[in-house]
C-alpha positions as CSV (number, residue, x, y, z in Angstrom):
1,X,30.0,-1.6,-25.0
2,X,30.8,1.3,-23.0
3,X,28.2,4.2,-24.0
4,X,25.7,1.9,-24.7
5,X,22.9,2.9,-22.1
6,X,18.9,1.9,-21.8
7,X,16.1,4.7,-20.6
8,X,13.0,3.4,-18.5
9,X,9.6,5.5,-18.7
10,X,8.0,4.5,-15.8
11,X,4.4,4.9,-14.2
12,X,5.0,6.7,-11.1
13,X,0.6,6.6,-10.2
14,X,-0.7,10.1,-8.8
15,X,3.1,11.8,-9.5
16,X,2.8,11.3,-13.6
17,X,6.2,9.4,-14.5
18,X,9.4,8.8,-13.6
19,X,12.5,8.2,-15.8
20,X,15.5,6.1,-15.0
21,X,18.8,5.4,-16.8
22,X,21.5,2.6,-17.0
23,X,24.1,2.8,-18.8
24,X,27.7,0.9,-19.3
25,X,30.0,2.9,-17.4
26,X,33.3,1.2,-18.5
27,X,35.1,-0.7,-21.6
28,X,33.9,-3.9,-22.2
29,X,30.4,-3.5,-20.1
30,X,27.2,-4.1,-21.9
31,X,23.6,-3.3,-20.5
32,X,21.1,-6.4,-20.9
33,X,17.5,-6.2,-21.1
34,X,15.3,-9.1,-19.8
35,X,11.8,-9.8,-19.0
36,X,10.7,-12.6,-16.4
37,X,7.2,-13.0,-14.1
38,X,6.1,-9.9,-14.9
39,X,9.6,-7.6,-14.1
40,X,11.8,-6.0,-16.5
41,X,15.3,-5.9,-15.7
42,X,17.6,-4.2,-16.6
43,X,21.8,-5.1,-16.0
44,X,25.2,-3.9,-16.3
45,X,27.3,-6.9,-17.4
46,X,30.8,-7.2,-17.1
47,X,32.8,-8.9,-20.0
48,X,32.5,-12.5,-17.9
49,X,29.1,-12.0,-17.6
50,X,29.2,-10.9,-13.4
51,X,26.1,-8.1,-13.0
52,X,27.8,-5.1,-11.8
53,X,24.0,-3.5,-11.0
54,X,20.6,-4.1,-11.8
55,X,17.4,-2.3,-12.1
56,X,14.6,-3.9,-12.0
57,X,10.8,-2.6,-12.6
58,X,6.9,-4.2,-12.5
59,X,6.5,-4.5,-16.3
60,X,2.7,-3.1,-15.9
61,X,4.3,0.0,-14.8
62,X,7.0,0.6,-17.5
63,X,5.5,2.9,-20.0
64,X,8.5,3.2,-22.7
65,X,12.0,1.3,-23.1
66,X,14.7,2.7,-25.1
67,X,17.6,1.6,-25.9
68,X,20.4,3.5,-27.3
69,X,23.6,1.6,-28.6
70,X,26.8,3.3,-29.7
71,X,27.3,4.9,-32.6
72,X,30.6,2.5,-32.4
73,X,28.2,-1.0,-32.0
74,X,26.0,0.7,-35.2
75,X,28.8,0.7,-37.4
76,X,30.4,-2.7,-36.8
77,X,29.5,-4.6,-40.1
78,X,27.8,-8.4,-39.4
79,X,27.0,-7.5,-35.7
């Protein structure tokens, strides 16, 4: 849902950390969250599912992952 965006923490080594955001840009994007072979990735995903663009991270490295949904998508009863 557009709003809905995810904020990566990760280890940057000797320069401390760095933070990255993806978010859904437009109505009816979603961001998806998925962990394979030791990478988190992280999409925008159009309504048909088609990845728009994609992060992607060494899990090892990823200190924090937060995700923050709309308030709209938090007040949609049976969701």
């Amino acid at each position: 849902m557009k709003g809905d965006w995810v904020e990566i923490v990760v280890d940057a080594g000797g320069d401390g950390t760095r933070t990255y955001e993806v978010a859904a840009s437009r109505a009816g994007r979603r961001v998806e969250v998925a962990t394979r072979r030791g990478v988190v990735e992280v999409s925008e995903v159009t309504r048909t599912g088609t990845s728009v663009r994609t992060a992607r991270f060494m899990a090892s490295r990823v200190l924090a992952l937060v995700e923050h949904p709309t308030e709209a998508a938090e007040a949609r009863p049976g969701d």
